[in-house]
N, C-alpha and C positions, 0 to 999 in steps of 0.2 A: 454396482459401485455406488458407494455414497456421495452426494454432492460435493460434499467437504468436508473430513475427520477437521475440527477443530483442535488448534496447535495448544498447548498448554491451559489446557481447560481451565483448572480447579484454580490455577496458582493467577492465570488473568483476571480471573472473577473474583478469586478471595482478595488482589490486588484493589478492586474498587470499594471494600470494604462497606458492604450493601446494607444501608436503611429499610427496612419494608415498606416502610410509607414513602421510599426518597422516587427520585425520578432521576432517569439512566437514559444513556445513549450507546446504542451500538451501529459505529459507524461504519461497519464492513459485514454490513447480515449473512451475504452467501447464502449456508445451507442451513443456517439459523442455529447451530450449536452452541455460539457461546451465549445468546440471547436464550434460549431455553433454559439456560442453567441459569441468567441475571431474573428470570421470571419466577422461576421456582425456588428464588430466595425473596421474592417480593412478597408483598402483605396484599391484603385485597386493594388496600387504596395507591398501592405503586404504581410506577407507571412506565413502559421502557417505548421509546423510539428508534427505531434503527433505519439505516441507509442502506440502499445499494442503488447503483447507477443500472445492475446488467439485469434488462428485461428477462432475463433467465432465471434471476433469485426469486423472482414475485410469485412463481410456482410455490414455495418455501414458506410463505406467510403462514404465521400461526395464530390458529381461531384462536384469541383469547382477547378480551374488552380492554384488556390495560393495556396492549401494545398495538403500538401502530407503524407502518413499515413506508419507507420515504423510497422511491424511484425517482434519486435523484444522486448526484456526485457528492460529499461530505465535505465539498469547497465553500456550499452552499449552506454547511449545516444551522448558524445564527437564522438565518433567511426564514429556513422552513422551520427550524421549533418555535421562531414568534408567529409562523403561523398558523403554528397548531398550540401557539397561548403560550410553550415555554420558554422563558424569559432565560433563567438562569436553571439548571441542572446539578446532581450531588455527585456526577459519573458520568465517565465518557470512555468508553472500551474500543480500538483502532486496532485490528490483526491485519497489517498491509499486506504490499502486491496481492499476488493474482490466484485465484483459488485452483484447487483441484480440478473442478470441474470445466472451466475455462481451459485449463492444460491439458483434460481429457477430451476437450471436444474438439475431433481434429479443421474442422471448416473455418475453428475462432482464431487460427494462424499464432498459438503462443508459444507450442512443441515444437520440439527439435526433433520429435521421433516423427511428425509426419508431416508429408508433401498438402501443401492449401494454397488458397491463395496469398497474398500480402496486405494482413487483415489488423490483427493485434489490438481491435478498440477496444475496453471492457464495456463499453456503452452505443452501440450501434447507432446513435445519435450522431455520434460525433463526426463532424467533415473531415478530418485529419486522419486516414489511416499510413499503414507500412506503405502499401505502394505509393503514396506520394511522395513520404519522405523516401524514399529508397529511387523511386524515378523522377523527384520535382526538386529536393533538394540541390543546389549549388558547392561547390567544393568546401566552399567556407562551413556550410552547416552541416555536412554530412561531419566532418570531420570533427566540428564540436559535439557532435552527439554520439559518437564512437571513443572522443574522448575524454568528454564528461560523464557519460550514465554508463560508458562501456567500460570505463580505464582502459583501455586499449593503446598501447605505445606506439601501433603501426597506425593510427588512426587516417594519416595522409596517403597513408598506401592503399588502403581498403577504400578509399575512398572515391581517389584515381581509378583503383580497380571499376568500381560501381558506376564509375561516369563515362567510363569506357565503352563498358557491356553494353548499358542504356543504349547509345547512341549507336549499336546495331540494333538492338529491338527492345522492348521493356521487358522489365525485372517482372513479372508477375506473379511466379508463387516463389515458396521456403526452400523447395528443390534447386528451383532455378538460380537461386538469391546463392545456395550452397555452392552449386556448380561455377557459378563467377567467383567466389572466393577459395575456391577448390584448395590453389596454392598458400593461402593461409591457414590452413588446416589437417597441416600432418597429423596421422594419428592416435599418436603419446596425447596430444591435448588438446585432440577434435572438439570434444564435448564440453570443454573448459571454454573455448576459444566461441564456439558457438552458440556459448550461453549469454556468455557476455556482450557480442553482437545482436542474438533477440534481447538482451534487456536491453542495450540502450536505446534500441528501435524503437520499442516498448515504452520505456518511462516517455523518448520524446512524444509520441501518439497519445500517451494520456496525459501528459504534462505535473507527471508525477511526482516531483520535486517542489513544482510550485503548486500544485496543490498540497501537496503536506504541508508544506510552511501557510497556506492560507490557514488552513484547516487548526492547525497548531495556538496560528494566532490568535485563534476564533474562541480554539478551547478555554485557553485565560481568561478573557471577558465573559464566557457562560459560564464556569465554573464557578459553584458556592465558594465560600470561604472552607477550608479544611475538604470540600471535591476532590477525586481522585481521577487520576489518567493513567491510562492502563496501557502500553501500547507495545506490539509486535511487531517488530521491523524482520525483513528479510537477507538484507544487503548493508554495504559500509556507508553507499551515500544513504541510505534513508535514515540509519543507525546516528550517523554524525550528525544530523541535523535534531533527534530525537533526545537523543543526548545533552547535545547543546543547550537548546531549548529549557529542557526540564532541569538543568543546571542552574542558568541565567536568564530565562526567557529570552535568549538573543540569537541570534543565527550566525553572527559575525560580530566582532570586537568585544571587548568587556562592557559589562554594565559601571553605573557612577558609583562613587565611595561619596558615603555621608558624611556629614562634619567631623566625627570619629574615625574615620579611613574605614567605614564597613560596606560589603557589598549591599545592597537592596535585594535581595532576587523575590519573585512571585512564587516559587514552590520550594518547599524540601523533596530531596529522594525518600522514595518509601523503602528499604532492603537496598538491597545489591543487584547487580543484573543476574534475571535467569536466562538459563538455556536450559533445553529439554533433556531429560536424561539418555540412557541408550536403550532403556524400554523404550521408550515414546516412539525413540527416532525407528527402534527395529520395527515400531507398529506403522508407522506413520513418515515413510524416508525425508518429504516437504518439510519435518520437522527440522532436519538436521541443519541448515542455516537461522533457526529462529532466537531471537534474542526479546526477552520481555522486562520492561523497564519501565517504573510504578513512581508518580510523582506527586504530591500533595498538594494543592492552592495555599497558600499560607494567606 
């Protein structure tokens, strides 16, 4: 099994509309597919840097002198390309959440198909996994976090449930986590209902939200003028913020009208939103919630 089929190859890459001499950032490396494709549109003096946080991708590194690969979160992205010299950038390429290979390995707690612990970090660094928010969380915050990153309408029921459970013995693995929710998961929309419970376990453990808007805000200030962002959302809250964003640069309210009543904004939209066709998705199922949406620095 491949680490990662990358989601909309051609059309993410042809989005960053590639210089050979320019210098690129791929801030979600994985199993390094869409960066292999940014490199073999480069010229000898290109240059691409990529992220990943999961000690897992650095197996993935590709021998080649122009690229360099960041074992680090892409919250941090500004941080580490000044210090690896780069100041500002012509491209920045983002295919969010969680890779294939992450969902395939059943110990990393991301699957709904198998029994693990309560794990869900993409970065084994990090202090915050499942089992603490699932047995440390307080009613108040389980419950924003089933019904912020989950949409989840019963979010105070599940949540009550879970505090329940706790206080005969801990929640410790995916199985167990099931079986306490048992009666929330009739099964017309087991697998719907269960999805939506590990993401927003999920986005809270990696702090997924606010990292993208860090990451987002970061990209404005690096990007050249006429720079390209490229970016693959999986879900509505990432989508809405991604959207927004490359709209108005803003996450919430309008931006100011100039002396003429005109917006200011920092980008135009490149095209329209894509989604993967039903080749793709028949090749590639991970494909079938993908939305890729292309935005220019003006």
């Amino acid at each position: 099994m491949e680490y990662h089929n990358p989601v909309l190859l051609k059309e993410t890459v042809d989005g960053l509309n590639i210089k050979p001499d320019g210098v690129y950032v791929d801030v979600t490396f994985g199993g390094g597919g869409h960066s292999k494709e940014i490199l073999s549109r480069l010229g000898p003096n290109g240059k691409l840097f990529a992220f990943d946080q999961d000690e897992d991708a650095l197996a993935n590194a590709l021998p080649d002198e122009r690229f360099v690969l960041i074992n680090e979160n892409f919250r941090h992205i500004k941080r580490f390309l000044r210090f690896y010299g780069a100041r500002t950038v012509d491209g920045i390429l983002g295919d969010l959440g969680v890779s294939s290979h992450q969902f395939d390995v059943p110990e990393r707690g991301f699957s709904t198909r198998f029994d693990a612990e309560l794990d869900m970090r993409m970065s084994q660094k990090n202090d915050l996994n499942a089992y603490k928010v699932v047995n440390e969380y307080d009613d108040a915050n389980l419950r924003r976090v089933f019904l912020d990153y989950g949409e989840l309408k019963n979010a105070p029921a599940l949540s009550r449930t879970i505090i329940e459970a706790r206080e005969r013995r801990p929640i410790k693995t995916t199985d167990e986590l099931k079986e306490v929710l048992a009666k929330y998961l009739p099964e017309k929309v087991r697998n719907k209902v269960l999805a939506q419970i590990y993401q927003a376990i999920r986005i809270e453990v990696n702090q997924e939200m606010d990292v993208l808007k860090e990451f987002l805000e970061q990209s404005l200030e690096i990007l050249n003028p006429q720079g390209r962002l490229s970016v693959i959302s999986y879900h509505s809250l990432e989508d809405r913020l991604v959207k927004r964003f490359m709209k108005n640069g803003m996450f919430e309210g309008e931006p100011e009208r100039d002396f003429f009543g005109n917006f200011s904004v920092p980008f135009k939209l490149v095209g329209k939103l894509i989604v993967p066709n039903n080749e793709e998705i028949k090749i590639n199922n991970r494909a079938r919630s993908a939305k890729l949406r292309i935005a220019e620095k003006i």
